[in-house]
C-alpha positions, 0 to 999 in steps of 0.5 A: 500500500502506498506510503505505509509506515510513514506514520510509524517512522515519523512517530519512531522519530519524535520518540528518538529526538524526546529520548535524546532530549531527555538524556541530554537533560540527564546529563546536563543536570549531572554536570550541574550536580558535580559543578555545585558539588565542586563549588560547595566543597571549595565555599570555604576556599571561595570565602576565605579568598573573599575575605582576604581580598576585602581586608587589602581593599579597605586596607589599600583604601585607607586615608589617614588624616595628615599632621600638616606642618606649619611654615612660610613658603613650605611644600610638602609632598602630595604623596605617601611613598619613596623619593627616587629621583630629584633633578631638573627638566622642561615642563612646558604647560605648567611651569612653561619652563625650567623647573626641578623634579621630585619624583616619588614611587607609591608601591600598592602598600602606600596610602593612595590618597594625595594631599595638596602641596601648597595653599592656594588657588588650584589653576590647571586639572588636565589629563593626558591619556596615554599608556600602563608602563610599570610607574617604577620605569623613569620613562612612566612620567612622559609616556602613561595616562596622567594628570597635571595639576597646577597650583598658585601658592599663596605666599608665594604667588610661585607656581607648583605642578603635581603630576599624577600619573599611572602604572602597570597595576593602576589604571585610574586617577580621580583628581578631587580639586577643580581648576579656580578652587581653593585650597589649604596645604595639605588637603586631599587632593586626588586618588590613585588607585594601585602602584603609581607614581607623583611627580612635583615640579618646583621652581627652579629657586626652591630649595630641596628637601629631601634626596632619593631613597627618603621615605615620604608622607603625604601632606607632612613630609617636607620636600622644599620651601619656595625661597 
């Protein structure tokens, strides 16, 4: 008879494709089994890993209060870390000019709350996008993202740029101040998040204070007085 056991075929069909479906399930549910069995049995690992990472975060976070030195023409360092270069170079958009450098590494164990180096009147906040070479490298200062921010000193009236600037590991900065505000010595000024590094450009008449290898806190170590 013609087309006879058409029906039977298709039905042999869909059968075959609900049993397929069916072990498909089986063994996506015994995958799933193992898998919440796995996590269960490493919840303890999970947990104390969590718990480790929260403790460095909110202890990276940190944001003591500074002990603000008191003195004419006084600038102190904006960030918490070690000095390793003291020298003298061109910065053209600030400082338009000579200046002297002091330049400070910020491992991820210092404190990575910045602090204004001088009182007066914030003049410039400019980023500069750029590149995530490690901030221990001297060549991080011309070639990674960063911001320049310029301050007029009251007592002064002399310039001092901070540049804030990015590494390897950090890869945000969160500048607080704004161009035209006013500031106090030794307020927080900015956040860098991870190992970076803040250079200080000081007019050439400054007197430096510190050397390479000295170990700085933001908004109380000394690094010069505007003579």
């Amino acid at each position: 008879m013609k087309h006879f056991g058409k029906a039977r075929q298709a039905a042999g069909r869909l059968i075959g494709l609900s049993l397929a479906l069916l072990a498909i399930m089986l063994v996506v549910g015994l995958v799933a089994k193992l898998i919440g069995l796995l996590i269960l049995g490493l919840y303890a690992l999970l947990a104390v890993v969590w718990v480790l990472f929260a403790v460095f975060t909110f202890y990276f976070f940190r944001d003591p209060e500074a002990r603000v030195p008191v003195g004419p023409n006084l600038v102190v360092s904006p960030g918490h870390g070690r000095v390793d270069m003291v020298d003298e170079l061109e910065e053209p958009v600030f400082m338009e000019g000579r200046c002297k450098r002091v330049s400070t590494f910020l491992s991820v164990f210092n404190v990575h709350v910045q602090n204004t180096p001088v009182g007066g009147v914030v003049k410039l906040v400019r980023h500069t996008p750029g590149k995530f070479l490690n901030a221990m490298a001297a060549e991080s200062a011309a070639h990674n993202e960063n911001v320049l921010v310029g301050f007029e000193a009251a007592e002064s009236g002399k310039k001092v740029g901070v540049r804030l600037i990015a590494g390897l590991i950090a890869r945000r900065i969160i500048p607080w101040v704004r161009e035209g505000e006013a500031v106090l010595r030794g307020e927080r000024m900015s956040l860098i998040q991870f190992g970076s590094r803040v250079d200080v450009y000081l007019p050439v008449t400054a007197v430096i204070r510190v050397k390479p290898g000295d170990k700085v806190v933001g908004g109380e170590t000394v690094l010069a007085t505007l003579d």
